[in-house]
Phi, psi and omega in degrees: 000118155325136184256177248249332182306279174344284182315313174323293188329316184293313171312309165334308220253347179277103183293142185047007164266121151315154155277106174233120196035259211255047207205134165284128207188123167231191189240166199200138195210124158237185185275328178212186182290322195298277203298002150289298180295324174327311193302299163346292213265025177259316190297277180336303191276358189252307160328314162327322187255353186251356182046041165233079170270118174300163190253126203247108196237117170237121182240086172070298157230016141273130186263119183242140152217154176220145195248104147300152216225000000 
């Protein structure tokens, strides 16, 4: 496990991502809903092969995903 120093580091280096308690988390804004789901499921195939799934919050053309960390 990363210590809390490590994680910051790493976070630098992330564009527009947060820290929230244990978990990385940015917001993704589209233009409509097709292209928020478009985004998902690009986001689903590419998490399939790595067997890390975020945790996925969509609200009309916004995408929150978060990464435990």
């Amino acid at each position: 496990m990363l210590t809390l120093g490590e994680i910051q580091g790493f976070m630098s280096r992330l564009d527009n991502w947060s820290l929230e308690e244990n978990s990385i988390v940015k917001v993704f804004n589209f233009a409509n809903l097709k292209d928020a789901l478009e985004f998902l499921n690009k986001v689903g195939n590419a998490v399939e092969k790595l067997e890390h799934e975020p945790d996925v919050v969509m609200s009309g053309g916004s995408v929150r995903l978060s990464l435990s960390t």
